[in-house]
Phi, psi and omega in degrees: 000119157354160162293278164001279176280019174253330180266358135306308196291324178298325192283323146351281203274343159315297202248352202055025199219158214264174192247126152277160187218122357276197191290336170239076166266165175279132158259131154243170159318122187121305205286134187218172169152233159265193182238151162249070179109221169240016168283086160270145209276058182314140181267280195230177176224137171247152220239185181065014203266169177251134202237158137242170197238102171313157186269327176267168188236122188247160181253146184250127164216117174183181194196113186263115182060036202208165176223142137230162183222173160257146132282114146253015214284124162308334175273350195282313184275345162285346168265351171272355175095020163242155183294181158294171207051354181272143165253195167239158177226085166266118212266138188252125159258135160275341181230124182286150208079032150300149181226149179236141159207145196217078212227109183274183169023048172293139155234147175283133161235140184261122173308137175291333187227110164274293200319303186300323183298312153330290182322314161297329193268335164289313189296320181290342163291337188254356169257007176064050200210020187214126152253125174272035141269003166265187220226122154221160214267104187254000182187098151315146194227147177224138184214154193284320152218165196210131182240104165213124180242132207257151159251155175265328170199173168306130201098349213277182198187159166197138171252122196213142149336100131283168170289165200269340209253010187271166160232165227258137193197161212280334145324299210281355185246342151273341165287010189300198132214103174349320176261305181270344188219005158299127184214003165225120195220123183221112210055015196281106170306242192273125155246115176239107197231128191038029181257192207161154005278159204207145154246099187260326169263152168198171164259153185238118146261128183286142147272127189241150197253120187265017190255345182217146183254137198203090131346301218301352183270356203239140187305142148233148163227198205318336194251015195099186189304115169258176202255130155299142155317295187223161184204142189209087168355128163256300146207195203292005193250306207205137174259170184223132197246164173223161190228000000 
């Protein structure tokens, strides 16, 4: 399996929530198209949907096949080439597709109405302008910076320049930088280091049809065929399912 899909399917089965690819392509609301895998293929956006924005705020910290630490080991920073007071804040991959991932303070925005968005999507359907293989992007997770860093094989490592005294926590691992404090990269896929604002994660919604059953509309993903989230009647033909 691709890189791609192995850091979709992890991220999957992390958080239950689908990965853009790469991590900072622009994603919005709206945006519809396939599934490749467990990759979705955006196409077009359909635009104008009326959305909200939760008021609170959650942090994504985690680590897939992956380890971190601090250094302070004196021979460590000498061979990297830092003073006294620096540590190393060092990410280990045990896999490839290993994931370090890091989005403080995201807030979620949502289609505001699923039912009008059903409505809308039967209609574009009966004008022969809607495919019900397609995916559309109904809820977004957004964070102000974001650090995920991907492996390509086993063994793979990056290292980056700290403070001596510092600890390692989901600020401090989005706020890294790629240009001022990377100073080691070995095996490394996809890096996206402080940047921001992201949509790295999102939900999928289907339109499903009650007259037939067509698998090809609905995700499976690693473990097969999933449970909608949410499922919201629409009329007696058709629903709208969410992933």
């Amino acid at each position: 399996m691709a890189i791609d899909e192995l850091y979709a399917s992890e991220i999957r089965g992390e958080t239950g929530l689908f990965a853009t690819w790469v991590p900072n392509t622009p994603l919005e609301i709206g945006h519809y198209g396939p599934m490749r895998g467990a990759l979705f293929q955006p196409m077009k956006q359909l635009t104008g949907l009326k959305t909200v924005t939760g008021t609170g705020t959650a942090n994504y910290d985690f680590t897939i096949n992956a380890t971190r630490k601090i250094n302070t080991s004196a021979n460590a920073l000498a061979d990297a080439g830092l003073s006294k007071g620096k540590a190393l804040l060092e990410v280990s991959f045990q896999k490839e597709a290993g994931v370090t991932f890091s989005a403080p303070e995201t807030r979620v925005t949502r289609v505001d109405d699923i039912l009008a968005l059903g409505q809308q999507l039967i209609a574009k359907l009966n004008a022969g302008q809607w495919d019900e293989k397609h995916g559309i992007v109904i809820e977004v997770v957004t964070a102000p910076r974001v650090t995920i860093i991907t492996s390509i094989k086993s063994g793979a490592e990056v290292k980056f320049a700290v403070e001596a005294n510092t600890s390692i926590n989901v600020n401090v691992m989005a706020n890294l930088s790629a240009t001022n404090s990377l100073i080691v990269e070995k095996g490394v896929g996809v890096k996206v280091i402080g940047e921001g604002p992201l949509n790295p994660l999102f939900r999928l919604a289907y339109l499903k049809t009650h007259l037939f059953k067509d698998p090809d509309i609905q995700y499976r993903g690693p473990g097969g065929d999933e449970k909608p989230q949410q499922e919201v009647r629409i009329s007696d033909e058709y629903s709208v399912v969410t992933y």
